[in-house]
C-alpha positions as CSV (number, residue, x, y, z in Angstrom):
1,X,11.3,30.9,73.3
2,X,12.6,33.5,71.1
3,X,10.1,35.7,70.1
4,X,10.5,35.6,66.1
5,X,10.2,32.1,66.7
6,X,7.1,32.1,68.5
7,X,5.4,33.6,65.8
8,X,6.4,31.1,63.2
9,X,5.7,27.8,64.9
10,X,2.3,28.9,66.1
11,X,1.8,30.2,62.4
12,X,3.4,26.8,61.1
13,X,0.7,25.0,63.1
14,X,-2.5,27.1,62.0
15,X,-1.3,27.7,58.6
16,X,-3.6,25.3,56.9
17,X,-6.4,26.8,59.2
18,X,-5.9,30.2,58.6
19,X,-6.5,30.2,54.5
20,X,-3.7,30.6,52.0
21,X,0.5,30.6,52.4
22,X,2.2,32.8,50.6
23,X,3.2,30.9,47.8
24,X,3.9,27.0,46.8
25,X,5.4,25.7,49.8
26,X,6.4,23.0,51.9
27,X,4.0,22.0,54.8
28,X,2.3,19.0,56.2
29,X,-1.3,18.1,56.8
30,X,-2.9,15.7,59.0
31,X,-4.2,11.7,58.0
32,X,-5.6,9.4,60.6
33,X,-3.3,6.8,61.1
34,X,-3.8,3.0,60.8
35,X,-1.8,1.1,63.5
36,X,-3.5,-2.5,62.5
37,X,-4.0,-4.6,65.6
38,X,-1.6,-2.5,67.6
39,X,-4.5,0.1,67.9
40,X,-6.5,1.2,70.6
41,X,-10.2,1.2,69.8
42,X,-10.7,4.5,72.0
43,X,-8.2,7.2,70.2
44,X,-7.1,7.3,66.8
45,X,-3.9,9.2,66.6
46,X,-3.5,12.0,63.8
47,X,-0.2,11.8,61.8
48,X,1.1,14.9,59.7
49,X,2.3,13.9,56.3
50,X,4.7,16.0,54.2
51,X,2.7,18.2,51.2
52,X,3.9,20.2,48.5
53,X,1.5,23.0,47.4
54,X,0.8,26.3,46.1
55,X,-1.5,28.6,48.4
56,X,-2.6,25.0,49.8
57,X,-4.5,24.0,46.9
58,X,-5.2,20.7,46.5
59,X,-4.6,19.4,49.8
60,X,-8.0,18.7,50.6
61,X,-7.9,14.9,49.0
62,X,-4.3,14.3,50.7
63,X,-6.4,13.8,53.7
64,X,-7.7,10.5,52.6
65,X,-5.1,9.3,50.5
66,X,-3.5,5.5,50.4
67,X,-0.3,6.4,52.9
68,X,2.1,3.4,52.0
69,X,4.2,2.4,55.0
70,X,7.5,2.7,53.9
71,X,9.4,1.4,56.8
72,X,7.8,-2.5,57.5
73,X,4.4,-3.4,57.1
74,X,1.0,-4.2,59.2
75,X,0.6,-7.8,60.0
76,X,-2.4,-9.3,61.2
77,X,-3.3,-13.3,61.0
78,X,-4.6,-13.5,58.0
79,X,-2.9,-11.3,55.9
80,X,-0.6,-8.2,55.5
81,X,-1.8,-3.9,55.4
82,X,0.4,-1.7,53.3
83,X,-1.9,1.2,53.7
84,X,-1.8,3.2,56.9
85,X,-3.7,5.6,56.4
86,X,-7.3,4.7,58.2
87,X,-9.7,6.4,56.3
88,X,-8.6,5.1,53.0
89,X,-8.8,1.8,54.1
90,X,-12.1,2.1,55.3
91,X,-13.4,3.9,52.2
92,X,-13.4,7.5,53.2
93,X,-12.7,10.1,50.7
94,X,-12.8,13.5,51.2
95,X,-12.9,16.5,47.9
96,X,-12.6,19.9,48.6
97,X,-10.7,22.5,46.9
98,X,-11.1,25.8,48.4
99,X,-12.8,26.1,52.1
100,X,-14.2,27.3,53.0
101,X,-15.5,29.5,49.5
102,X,-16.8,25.9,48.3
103,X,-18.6,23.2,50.0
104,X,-16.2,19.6,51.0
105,X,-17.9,16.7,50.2
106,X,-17.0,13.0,51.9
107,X,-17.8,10.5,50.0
108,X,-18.6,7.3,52.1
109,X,-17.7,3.9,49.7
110,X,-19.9,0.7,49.9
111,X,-16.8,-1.1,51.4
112,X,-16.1,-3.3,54.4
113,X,-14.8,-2.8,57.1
114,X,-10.9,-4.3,57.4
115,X,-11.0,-7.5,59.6
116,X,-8.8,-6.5,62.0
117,X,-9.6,-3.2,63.4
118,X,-11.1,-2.6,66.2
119,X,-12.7,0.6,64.9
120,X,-16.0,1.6,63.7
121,X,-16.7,3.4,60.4
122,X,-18.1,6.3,62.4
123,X,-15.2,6.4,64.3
124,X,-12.8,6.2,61.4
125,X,-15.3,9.0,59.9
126,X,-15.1,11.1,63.1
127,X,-11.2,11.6,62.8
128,X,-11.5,12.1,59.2
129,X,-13.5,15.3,59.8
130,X,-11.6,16.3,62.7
131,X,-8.2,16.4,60.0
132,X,-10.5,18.4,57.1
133,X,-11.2,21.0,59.9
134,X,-7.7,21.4,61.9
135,X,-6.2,22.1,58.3
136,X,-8.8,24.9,57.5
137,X,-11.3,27.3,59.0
138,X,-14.5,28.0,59.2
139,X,-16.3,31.3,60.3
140,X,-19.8,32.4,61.9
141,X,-20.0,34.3,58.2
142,X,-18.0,31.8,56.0
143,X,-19.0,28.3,57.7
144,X,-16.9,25.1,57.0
145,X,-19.8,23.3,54.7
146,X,-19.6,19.7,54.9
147,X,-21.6,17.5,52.6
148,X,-21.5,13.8,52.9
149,X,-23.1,11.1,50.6
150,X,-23.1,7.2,51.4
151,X,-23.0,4.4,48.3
152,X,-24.4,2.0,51.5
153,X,-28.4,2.6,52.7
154,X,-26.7,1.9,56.1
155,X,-24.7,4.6,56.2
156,X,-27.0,7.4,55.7
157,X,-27.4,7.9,58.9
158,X,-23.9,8.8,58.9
159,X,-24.2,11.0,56.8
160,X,-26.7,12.8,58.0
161,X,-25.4,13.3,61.7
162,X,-22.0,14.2,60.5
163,X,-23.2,16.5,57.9
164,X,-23.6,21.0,58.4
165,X,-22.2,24.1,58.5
166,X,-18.8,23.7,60.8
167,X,-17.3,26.8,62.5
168,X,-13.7,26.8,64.5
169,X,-12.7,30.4,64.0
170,X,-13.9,34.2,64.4
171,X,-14.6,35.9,61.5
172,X,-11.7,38.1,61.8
173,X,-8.0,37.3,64.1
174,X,-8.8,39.7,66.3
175,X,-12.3,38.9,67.1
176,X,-13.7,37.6,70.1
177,X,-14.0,34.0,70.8
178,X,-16.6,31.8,68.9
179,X,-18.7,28.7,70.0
180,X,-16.5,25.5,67.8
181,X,-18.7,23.2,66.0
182,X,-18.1,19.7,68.3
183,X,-17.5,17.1,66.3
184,X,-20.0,14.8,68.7
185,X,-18.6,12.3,70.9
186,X,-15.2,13.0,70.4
187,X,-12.6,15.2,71.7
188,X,-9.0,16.3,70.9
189,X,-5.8,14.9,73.1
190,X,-2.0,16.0,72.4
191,X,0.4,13.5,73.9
192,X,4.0,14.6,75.2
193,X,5.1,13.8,72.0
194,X,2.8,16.3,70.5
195,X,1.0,14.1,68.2
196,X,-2.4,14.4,68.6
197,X,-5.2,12.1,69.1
198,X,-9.2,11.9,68.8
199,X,-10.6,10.6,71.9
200,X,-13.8,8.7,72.1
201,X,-15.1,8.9,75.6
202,X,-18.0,6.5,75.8
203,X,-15.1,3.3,74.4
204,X,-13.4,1.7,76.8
205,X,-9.5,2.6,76.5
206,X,-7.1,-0.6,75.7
207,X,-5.3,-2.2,78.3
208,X,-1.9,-2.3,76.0
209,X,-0.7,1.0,74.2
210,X,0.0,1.1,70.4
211,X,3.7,1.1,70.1
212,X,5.3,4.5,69.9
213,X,6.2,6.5,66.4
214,X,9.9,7.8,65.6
215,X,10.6,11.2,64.9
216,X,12.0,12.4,61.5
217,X,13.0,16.0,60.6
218,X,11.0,17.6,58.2
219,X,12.4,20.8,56.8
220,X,9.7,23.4,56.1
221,X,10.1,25.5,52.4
222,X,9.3,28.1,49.7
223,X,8.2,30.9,49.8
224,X,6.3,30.7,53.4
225,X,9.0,29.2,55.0
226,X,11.3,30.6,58.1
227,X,14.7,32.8,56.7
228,X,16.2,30.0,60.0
229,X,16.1,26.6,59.5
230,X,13.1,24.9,61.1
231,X,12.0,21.2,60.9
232,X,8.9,19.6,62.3
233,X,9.4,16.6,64.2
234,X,7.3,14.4,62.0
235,X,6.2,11.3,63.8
236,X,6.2,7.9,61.4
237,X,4.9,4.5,62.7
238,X,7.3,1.9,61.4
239,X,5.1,-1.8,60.8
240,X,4.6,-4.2,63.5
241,X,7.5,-6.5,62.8
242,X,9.9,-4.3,63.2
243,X,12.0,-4.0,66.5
244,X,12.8,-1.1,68.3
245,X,16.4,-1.1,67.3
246,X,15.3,-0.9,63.9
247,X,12.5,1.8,64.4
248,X,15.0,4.2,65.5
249,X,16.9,3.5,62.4
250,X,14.3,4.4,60.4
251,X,15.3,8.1,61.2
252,X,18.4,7.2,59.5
253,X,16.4,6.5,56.1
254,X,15.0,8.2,53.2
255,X,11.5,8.5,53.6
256,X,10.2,9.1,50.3
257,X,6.9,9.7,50.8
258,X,5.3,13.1,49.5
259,X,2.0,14.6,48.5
260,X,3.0,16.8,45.5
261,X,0.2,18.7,45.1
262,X,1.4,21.3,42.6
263,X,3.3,19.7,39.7
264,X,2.7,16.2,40.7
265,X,4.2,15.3,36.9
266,X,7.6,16.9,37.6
267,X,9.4,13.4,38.3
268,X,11.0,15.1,41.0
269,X,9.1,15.5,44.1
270,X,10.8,16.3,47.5
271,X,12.0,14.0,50.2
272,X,10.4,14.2,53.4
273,X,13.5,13.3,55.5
274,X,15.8,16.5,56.2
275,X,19.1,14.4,56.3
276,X,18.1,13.6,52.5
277,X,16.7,16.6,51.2
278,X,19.6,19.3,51.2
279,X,21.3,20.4,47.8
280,X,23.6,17.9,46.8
281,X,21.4,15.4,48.3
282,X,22.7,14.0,51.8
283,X,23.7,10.2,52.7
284,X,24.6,8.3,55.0
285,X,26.5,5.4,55.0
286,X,25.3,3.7,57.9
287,X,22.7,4.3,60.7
288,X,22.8,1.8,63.3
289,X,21.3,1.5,66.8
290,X,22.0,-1.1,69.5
291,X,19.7,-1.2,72.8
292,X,22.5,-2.5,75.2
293,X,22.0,-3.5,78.7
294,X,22.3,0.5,80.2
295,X,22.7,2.8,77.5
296,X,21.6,3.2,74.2
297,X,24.2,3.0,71.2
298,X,24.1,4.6,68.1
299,X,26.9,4.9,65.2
300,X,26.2,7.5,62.7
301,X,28.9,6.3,60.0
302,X,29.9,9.2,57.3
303,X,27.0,11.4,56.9
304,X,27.2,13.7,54.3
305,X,25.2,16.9,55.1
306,X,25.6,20.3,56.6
307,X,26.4,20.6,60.3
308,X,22.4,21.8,61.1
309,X,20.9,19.3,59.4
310,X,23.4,16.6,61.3
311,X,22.3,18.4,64.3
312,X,18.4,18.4,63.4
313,X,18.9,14.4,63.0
314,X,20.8,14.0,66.3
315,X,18.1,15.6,68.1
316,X,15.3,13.5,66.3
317,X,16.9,10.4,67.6
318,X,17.8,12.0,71.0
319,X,14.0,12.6,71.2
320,X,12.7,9.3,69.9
321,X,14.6,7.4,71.9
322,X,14.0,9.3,75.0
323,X,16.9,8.6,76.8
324,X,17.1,8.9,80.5
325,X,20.2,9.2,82.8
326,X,19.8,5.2,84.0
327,X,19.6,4.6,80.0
328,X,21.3,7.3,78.4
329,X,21.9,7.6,74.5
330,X,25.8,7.2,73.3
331,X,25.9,8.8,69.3
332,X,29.0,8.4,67.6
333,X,29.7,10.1,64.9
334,X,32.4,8.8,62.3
335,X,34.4,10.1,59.3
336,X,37.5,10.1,57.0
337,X,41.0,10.6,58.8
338,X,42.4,12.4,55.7
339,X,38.9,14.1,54.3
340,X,36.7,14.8,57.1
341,X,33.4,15.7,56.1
342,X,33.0,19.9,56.6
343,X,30.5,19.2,59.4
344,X,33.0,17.6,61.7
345,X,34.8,20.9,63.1
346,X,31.5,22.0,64.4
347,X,31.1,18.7,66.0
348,X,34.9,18.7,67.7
349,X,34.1,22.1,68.7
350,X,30.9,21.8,70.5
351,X,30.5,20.8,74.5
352,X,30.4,17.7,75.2
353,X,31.8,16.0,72.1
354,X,35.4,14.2,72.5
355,X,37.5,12.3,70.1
356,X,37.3,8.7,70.3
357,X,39.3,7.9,67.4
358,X,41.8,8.8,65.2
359,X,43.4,6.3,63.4
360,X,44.4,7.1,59.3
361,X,43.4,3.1,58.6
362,X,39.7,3.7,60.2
363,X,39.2,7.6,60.3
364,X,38.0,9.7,62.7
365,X,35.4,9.2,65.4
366,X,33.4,11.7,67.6
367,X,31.0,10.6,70.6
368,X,29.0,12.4,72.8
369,X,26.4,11.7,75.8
370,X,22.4,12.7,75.4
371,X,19.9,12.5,78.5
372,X,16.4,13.4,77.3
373,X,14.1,15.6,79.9
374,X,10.8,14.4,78.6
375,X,8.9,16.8,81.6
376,X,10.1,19.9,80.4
377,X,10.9,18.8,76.7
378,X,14.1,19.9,77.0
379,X,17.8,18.4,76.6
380,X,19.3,17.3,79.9
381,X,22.5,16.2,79.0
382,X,24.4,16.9,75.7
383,X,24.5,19.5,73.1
384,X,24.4,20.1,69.1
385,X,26.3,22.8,67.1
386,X,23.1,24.6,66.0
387,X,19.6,23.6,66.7
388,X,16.9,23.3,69.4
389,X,13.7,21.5,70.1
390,X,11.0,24.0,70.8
391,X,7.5,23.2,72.4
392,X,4.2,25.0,71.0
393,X,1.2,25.1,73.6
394,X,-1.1,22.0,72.9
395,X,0.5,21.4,69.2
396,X,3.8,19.5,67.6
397,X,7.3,19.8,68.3
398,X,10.0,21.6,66.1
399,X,13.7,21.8,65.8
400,X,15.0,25.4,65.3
401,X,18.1,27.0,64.5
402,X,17.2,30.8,65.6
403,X,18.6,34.1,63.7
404,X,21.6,35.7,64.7
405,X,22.1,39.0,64.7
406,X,24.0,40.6,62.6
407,X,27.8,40.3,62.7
408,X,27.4,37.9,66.4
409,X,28.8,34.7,66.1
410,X,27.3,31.6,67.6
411,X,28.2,31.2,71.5
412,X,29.5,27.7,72.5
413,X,27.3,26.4,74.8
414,X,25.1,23.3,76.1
415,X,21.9,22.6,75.5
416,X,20.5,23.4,78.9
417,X,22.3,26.6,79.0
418,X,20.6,27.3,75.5
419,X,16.9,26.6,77.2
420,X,17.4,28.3,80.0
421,X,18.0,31.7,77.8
422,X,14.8,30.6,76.0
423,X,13.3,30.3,79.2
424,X,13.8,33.7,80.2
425,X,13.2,35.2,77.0
C-alpha cells in the first residue's frame, strides 16, 4: 500500500478514537445492527453509518439512533421492523458530548424486549458500549466514564456491572501499551468483509448465517478528508424480503440516510451513496443485476458521474458480489451514441473493457470481466480507470484513488498489476 495512504486509512479508522478532526467533516460511526430473525444470537455485527459533524460533536447520540432501513424491511410473523438499529429498538440511548472531558451516560428505557430477537438486553447493551468506545478514547489519566441508569428495578444490575471508568488508549501516541478495559464476556471479530462483530463466547453460534450486507461507496469530506479521493466500503443490510438480485441493486440507489450532526436544519444534508453525492448530483438510469446460471450480469444504463466515482461503484459491486472465475461478474456499461457521457473514454481506454455496441438507434455499450480474490482482497480479473480497494489490518475496507505526482500521467494497467506495485511498496 502506498505509504500516504497508509496513514490516512489507519487515521480514517481511529479518527473518532483519537479526539477531534480538523473541522466539520464527513465520517461514519458505528450502530449495532438489527438483522430481525435472520440474526445469530452469538455476534451482533457493528454497522458504520454516514455522519456529518464539526470536530465530532454530537455524535455521541448517533450511536443509538432509530436507523430506518431504506432498502426493504424486517419481516417476522407477526409484524414488520423498520428500525435496524438494535439498541434503539431495545431502548438503549446513549448522551455524551465530549469524551472523554465529560462523563456518557446510557440510559436504559423500561421497554420490552422485541418478540423476535434472539438477543438479550445485556447483549444488545454490551455492543452498544463496545460502539461508544471504538469511536472515542479513553486514557489511564482521562478514563472513558460511563454512567448508566435503568427506568426498570430489573435492570440495575445492568447497570451496575456495565458501569466505570473505561480505558483503550495510552495517555499519549507514543506511549507504551496499556491494559483495555474488557467489556466482560465479549470479544471483538472482523470478518473478510471487514465489518466487525461482538462475539459472545459462552452462546451457542447459529446453525444458519445472517444473510450478507452489500457494499456502497461512501465518500469521506471537509476539512479532514484525503486531497485523493477515498470511499469507505459501507456495508448496508437490505430487509429480508429482498432477493439477492435486488440486494446488489441496492448499490445502484440513493441511500439517503445521514446523521447531520452540525446544521441538522439546513434542509440539505448529504447523501451517503458516492454515485449520488458528486456536484451536479449523479444518476443513473438503470441498475440492474441478473444471477444467471454461470456468471453474474449486471447493466449499468447511463450513469451520469465522473469516471472515479463510476469506478468506486464498479468496484463496490465487484466486491459485493464476490465473483469467482466458475461465476464471474459481466458489467456493462451503456451510453448515448451521439453524446457519450465524459466518463466513457476512460472506460474504452482501460484493459479489459471492449465495445459491445455501437449502434446510433441504441447507443454505445462497454463490457468488461471481474473475478474477485476474496483471500488476498484483491481484484483477480478486471480493471477500473482509477481506483483500488485497500485492506487495513483488522478494520474496514476502502476504495482509493492515490496521488500522482506531479506532471505523471496515469499508467494503463490492470488491476493486479496495480496490487502487485502496492505490494512491493
Amino acid at each position: 500500500m502506498h505509504a500516504r495512504s497508509f496513514v490516512f486509512l489507519a487515521a480514517a479508522i481511529l479518527a473518532t478514537a483519537t479526539g477531534h478532526a480538523s473541522n466539520v467533516g464527513l465520517s461514519t460511526i458505528e450502530q449495532p445492527v438489527n438483522l430481525g430473525t435472520e440474526a445469530d444470537p452469538s455476534r451482533i455485527p457493528l454497522g458504520p453509518v454516514p455522519t456529518e459533524s464539526n470536530y465530532h460533536y454530537g455524535r455521541g447520540p448517533v450511536i443509538t439512533a432509530p436507523l430506518p432501513i431504506i432498502h426493504g424491511s424486517i419481516r417476522w410473523e407477526n409484524g414488520v421492523e423498520l428500525n435496524q438499529n438494535l439498541a434503539s429498538v431495545f431502548g438503549i440511548e446513549v448522551d455524551n458530548h465530549d469524551l472523554p472531558h465529560s462523563p456518557a451516560t446510557i440510559r436504559l428505557y423500561k421497554q420490552p424486549k422485541p418478540a423476535y430477537s434472539p438477543y438479550s438486553r445485556e447483549q444488545v447493551l454490551a455492543a452498544t458500549i463496545h460502539c461508544l468506545l471504538r469511536s472515542n478514547s479513553g486514557s489511564p489519566k482521562a478514563p472513558i466514564v460511563l454512567k448508566i441508569t435503568a427506568d426498570d428495578p430489573a435492570d440495575s444490575p445492568l447497570a451496575e456491572r456495565y458501569a466505570g471508568n473505561y480505558i483503550n488508549s495510552p495517555d499519549n501516541h507514543d506511549g507504551p501499551p496499556v491494559e483495555v478495559t474488557q467489556v466482560p464476556d465479549t470479544v471483538l471479530e472482523t470478518d473478510a468483509n471487514g465489518v466487525t462483530w461482538v462475539v459472545f463466547p459462552k452462546v451457542s453460534r447459529s446453525a444458519k448465517s445472517p444473510r450478507p450486507p452489500v457494499f456502497i461507496p461512501f465518500r469521506f469530506g471537509g476539512e479532514g478528508a484525503p486531497d485523493n479521493p477515498t470511499w469507505q466500503l459501507l456495508p448496508v443490510w437490505t430487509g429480508t424480503e429482498r432477493t439477492r438480485e435486488s440486494s446488489l441493486e441496492a448499490i445502484g440507489r440513493p441511500h439517503p440516510l445521514f446523521y447531520d450532526c452540525f446544521q441538522p436544519g439546513s434542509g440539505g444534508p448529504p447523501e451517503g451513496n458516492g454515485m449520488f453525492a458528486t456536484e451536479p448530483r449523479g444518476e443513473i438510469a438503470g441498475f440492474d443485476v441478473n444471477l444467471a446460471k454461470e456468471r453474474i450480469e449486471a447493466r449499468l444504463s447511463y450513469p451520469q458521474t465522473d469516471a472515479e466515482t463510476l469506478s468506486a461503484i464498479i468496484l463496490s459491486l465487484v466486491f459485493s458480489a464476490a465473483p469467482t472465475p466458475e461465476n464471474p461478474l459481466i458489467v456493462t456499461l451503456q451510453t448515448h451514441h451521439a453524446n457519450p457521457h465524459p466518463w466513457f473514454e476512460a472506460f474504452e481506454k482501460c484493459p479489459g473493457w471492449q465495445v459491445t455496441e455501437n449502434n446510433p438507434n441504441r447507443g454505445r455499450s462497454l463490457e468488461a470481466r471481474f473475478v474477485w480474490d476474496a483471500a488476498q482482497a484483491k481484484l483477480a480479473n478486471g480493471a477500473v480507470p482509477s481506483g483500488e480497494i485497500v485492506r487495513t489490518g483488522g478494520g474496514p475496507l476502502f476504495i482509493e484513488v492515490p496521488n500522482l505526482p506531479a506532471n505523471e500521467e496515469p499508467e494503463e494497467k490492470n488491476e493486479a498489476q496495480s496490487d502487485a506495485k502496492t505490494d512491493e511498496s
